[in-house]
C-alpha positions in Angstrom: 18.1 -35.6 28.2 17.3 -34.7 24.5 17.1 -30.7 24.0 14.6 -29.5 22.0 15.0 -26.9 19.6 12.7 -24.3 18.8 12.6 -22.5 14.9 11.4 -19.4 14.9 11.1 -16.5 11.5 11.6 -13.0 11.7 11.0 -11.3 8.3 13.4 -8.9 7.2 12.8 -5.4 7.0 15.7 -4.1 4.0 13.4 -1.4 3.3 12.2 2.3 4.0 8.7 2.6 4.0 7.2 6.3 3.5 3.6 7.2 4.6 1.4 9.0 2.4 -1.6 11.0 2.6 -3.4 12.7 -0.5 -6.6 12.7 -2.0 -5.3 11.5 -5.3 -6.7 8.3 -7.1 -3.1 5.7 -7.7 -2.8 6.2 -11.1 -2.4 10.1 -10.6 -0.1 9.8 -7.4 2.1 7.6 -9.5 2.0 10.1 -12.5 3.2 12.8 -9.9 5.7 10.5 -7.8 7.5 10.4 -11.1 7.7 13.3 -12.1 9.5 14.7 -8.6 11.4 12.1 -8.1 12.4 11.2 -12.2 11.0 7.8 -11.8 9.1 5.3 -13.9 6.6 4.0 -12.1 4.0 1.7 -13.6 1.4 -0.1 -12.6 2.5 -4.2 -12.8 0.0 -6.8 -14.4 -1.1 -8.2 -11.1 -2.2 -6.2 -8.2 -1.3 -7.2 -4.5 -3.8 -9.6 -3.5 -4.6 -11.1 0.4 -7.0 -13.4 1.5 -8.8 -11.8 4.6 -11.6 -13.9 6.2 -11.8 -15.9 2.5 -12.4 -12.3 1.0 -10.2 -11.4 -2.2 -8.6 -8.4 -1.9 -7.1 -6.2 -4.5 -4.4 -3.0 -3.2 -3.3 -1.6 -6.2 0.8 -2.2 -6.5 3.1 0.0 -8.8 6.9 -0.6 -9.1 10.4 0.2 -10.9 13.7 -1.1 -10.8 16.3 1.4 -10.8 18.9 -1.5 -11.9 22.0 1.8 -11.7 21.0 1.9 -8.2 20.4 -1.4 -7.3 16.8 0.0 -5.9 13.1 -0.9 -6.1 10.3 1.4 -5.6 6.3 0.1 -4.6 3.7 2.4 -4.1 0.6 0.5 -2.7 -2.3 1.3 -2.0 -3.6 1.0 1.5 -7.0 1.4 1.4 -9.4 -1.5 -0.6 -12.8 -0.7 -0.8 -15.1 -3.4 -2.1 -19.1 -2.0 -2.8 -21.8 -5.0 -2.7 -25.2 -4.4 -4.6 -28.0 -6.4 -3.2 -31.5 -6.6 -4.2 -34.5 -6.6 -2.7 -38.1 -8.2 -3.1 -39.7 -7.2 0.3 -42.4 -4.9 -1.0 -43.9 -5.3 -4.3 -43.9 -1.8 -5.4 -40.4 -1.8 -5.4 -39.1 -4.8 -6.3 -35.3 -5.3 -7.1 -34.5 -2.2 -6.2 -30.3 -2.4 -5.2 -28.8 -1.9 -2.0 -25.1 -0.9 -1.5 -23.0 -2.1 1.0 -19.5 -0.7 1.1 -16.5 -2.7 2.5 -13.4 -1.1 3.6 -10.0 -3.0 4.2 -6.5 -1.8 5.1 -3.7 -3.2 3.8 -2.3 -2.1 6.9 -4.8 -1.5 9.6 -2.4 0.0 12.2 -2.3 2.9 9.9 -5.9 3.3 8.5 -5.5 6.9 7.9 -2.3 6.5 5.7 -3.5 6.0 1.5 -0.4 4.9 0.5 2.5 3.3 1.0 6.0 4.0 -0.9 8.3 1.1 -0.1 12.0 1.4 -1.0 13.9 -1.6 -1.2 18.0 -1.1 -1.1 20.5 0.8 0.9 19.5 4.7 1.1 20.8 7.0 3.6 19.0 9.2 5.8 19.6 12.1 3.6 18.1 10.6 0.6 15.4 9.2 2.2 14.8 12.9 3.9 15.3 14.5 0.2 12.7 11.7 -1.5 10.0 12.2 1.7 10.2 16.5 0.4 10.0 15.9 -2.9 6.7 14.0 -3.0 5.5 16.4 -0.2 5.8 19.2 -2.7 3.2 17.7 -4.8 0.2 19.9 -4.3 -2.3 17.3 -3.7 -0.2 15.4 -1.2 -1.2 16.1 2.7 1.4 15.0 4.2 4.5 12.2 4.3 6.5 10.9 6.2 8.6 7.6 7.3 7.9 4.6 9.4 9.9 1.7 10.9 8.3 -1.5 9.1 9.5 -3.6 12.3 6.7 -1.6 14.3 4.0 -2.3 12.1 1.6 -5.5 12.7 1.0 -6.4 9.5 4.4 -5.6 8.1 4.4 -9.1 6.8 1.8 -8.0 4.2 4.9 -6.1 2.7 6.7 -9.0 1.8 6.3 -9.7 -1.7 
């Protein structure tokens, strides 16, 4: 009797991934990121982009390599909000007048109320991860942070890049 074999993938979680909440645009999170934790993050040349039901979508994606380390940083954005103008010719008055329609996708939709992500990839302790969580929540803008197992999430395979 020939035994069939079946092939399965489970993705590998090597990272930390730290929840963020704050009511700062990315570029300005980044700015502050840096400055607690001494880092260089920048934004790269090509933003994380996902296919959801043939829609494009951009979450922003900043990194750095601490090569002394052997770490990399990503913040990503969660959140990707996509505003549609339509016009309309239904009453002559007002002809072409534009209609908004705003679109909002989650990079992660298990955690919708999360803005960003910070995703650490290399070996950290508990303490360090504790000491980098306290430093960005001293930023004044941040609400709060925290961490999260990746192996919990849904969509952790989005984090894979």
């Amino acid at each position: 009797m020939l035994k069939l074999h079946t092939l399965s993938f489970e993705p590998e979680h090597d990272y930390n991934l730290i929840c963020i909440h704050t009511i700062l645009e990315d570029y300005r999170l980044a700015y502050f990121i840096n400055q607690a934790l001494d880092l260089k993050l920048s934004r790269r040349d090509e933003d994380l982009d996902l296919d959801f039901n043939n829609n494009k979508e951009h979450f922003s994606l900043y990194e750095y390599n601490d090569p002394s380390l052997f770490l990399t940083y990503n913040l990503l954005a969660n959140k990707y909000t996509l505003v549609e103008y339509k016009t309309s010719n239904n009453n002559a008055l007002f002809y072409n007048i534009l209609l908004s329609e705003t679109k909002i996708s989650y990079l992660i939709s298990d955690k919708k109320k999360v803005d960003f992500f910070l995703k650490i990839t290399g070996d950290l302790s508990l303490t360090q991860i504790n000491n980098i969580t306290e430093c960005i929540n001293s930023i004044q803008q941040v609400i709060t942070v925290y961490t999260t197992n990746p192996k919990l999430l849904k969509q952790n395979t989005h984090l894979i890049f």
